[in-house]
N, C-alpha and C positions, 0 to 999 in steps of 0.2 A: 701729602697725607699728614692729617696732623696726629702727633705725639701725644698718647697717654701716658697716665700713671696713676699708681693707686689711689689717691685723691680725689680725680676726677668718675671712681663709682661711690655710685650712692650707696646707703642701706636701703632705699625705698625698690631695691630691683626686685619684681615680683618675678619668679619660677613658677612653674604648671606642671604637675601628672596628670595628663587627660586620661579621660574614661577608656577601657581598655588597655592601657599602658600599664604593664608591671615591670619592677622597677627590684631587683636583687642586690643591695650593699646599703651602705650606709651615706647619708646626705648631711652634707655641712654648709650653711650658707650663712652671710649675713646678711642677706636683704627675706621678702616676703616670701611664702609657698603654701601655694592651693597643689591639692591631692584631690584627685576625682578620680585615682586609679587605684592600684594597689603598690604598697612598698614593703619588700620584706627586707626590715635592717631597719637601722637607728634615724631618729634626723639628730641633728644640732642644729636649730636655726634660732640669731639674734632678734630677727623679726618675730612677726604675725604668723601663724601655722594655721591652714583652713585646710579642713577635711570636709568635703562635701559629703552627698547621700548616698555616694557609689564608692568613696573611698574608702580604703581600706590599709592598714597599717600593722604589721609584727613585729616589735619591736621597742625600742624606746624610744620615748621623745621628749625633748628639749627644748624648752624657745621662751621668749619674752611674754608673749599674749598668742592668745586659740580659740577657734571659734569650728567645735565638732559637731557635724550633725553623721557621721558613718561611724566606724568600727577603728576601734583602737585594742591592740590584743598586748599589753606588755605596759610598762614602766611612764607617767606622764610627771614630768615636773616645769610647771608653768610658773613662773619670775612673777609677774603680775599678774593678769585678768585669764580665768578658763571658763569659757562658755561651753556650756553643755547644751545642744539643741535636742527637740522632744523626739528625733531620731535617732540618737547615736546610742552608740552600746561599747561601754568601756570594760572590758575587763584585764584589771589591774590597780597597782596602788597609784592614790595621784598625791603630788603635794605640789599647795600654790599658793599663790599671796591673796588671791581674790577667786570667790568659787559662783557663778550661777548656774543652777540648773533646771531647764525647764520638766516642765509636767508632760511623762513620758519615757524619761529617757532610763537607759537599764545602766546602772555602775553596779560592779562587782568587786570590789577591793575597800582596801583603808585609802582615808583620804587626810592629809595634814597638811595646816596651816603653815608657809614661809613666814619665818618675821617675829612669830609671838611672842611678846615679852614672856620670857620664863617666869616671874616672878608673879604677875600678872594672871588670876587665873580663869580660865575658858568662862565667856557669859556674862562676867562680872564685869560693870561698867568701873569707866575710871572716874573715879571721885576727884574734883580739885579744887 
């Protein structure tokens, strides 16, 4: 049988909540996770975070890049890119490096920018 170690996992390992699966604690991972079910509790993921149309989440969430189109009820801080699809319905604060949000979608909360130069202020292009 051959020997692992931690090395040989990727970050590319995708995880699944399928539809009807509810899911009570908090989730840590570094690779991908799609939610097509419900989670009550935190994630932390280094990956990609995809909430489908049936997903559902209480709690906080954590991750590098997201692509929501279900319900998110709590806390969202995205690293880089959060996609909002014209399904999803956030309520709570987000703050992210990159925001799109399509035509449709319900946010409820304050939303702030990772990254912004303080000095730098909101709108104003940089002159050079």
């Amino acid at each position: 049988m051959a020997k692992m170690n931690e090395n040989d996992f990727s970050t590319n390992n995708i995880n699944l909540v399928g539809f009807g699966t509810e899911i009570n604690g908090d989730i840590n991972s570094t690779g991908d996770l799609r939610i097509d079910g419900t989670l009550i509790g935190n994630l932390n993921i280094k990956g990609k975070v995809v909430i489908g149309e049936t997903g559902k989440i209480k709690g906080e969430l954590v991750c590098k890049n997201s692509d929501i189109s279900g319900v998110v009820e709590g806390k969202v801080t995205v690293e880089e890119l959060l996609s909002l699809k014209s399904s999803a319905r956030i309520n709570g604060d987000i703050s992210v490096g990159k925001l799109a949000i399509e035509p449709g979608c319900r946010f409820t909360g304050y939303c702030s920018m990772l990254g912004m130069d303080k000095e730098k202020k909101p709108f104003e292009p940089e002159l050079k």
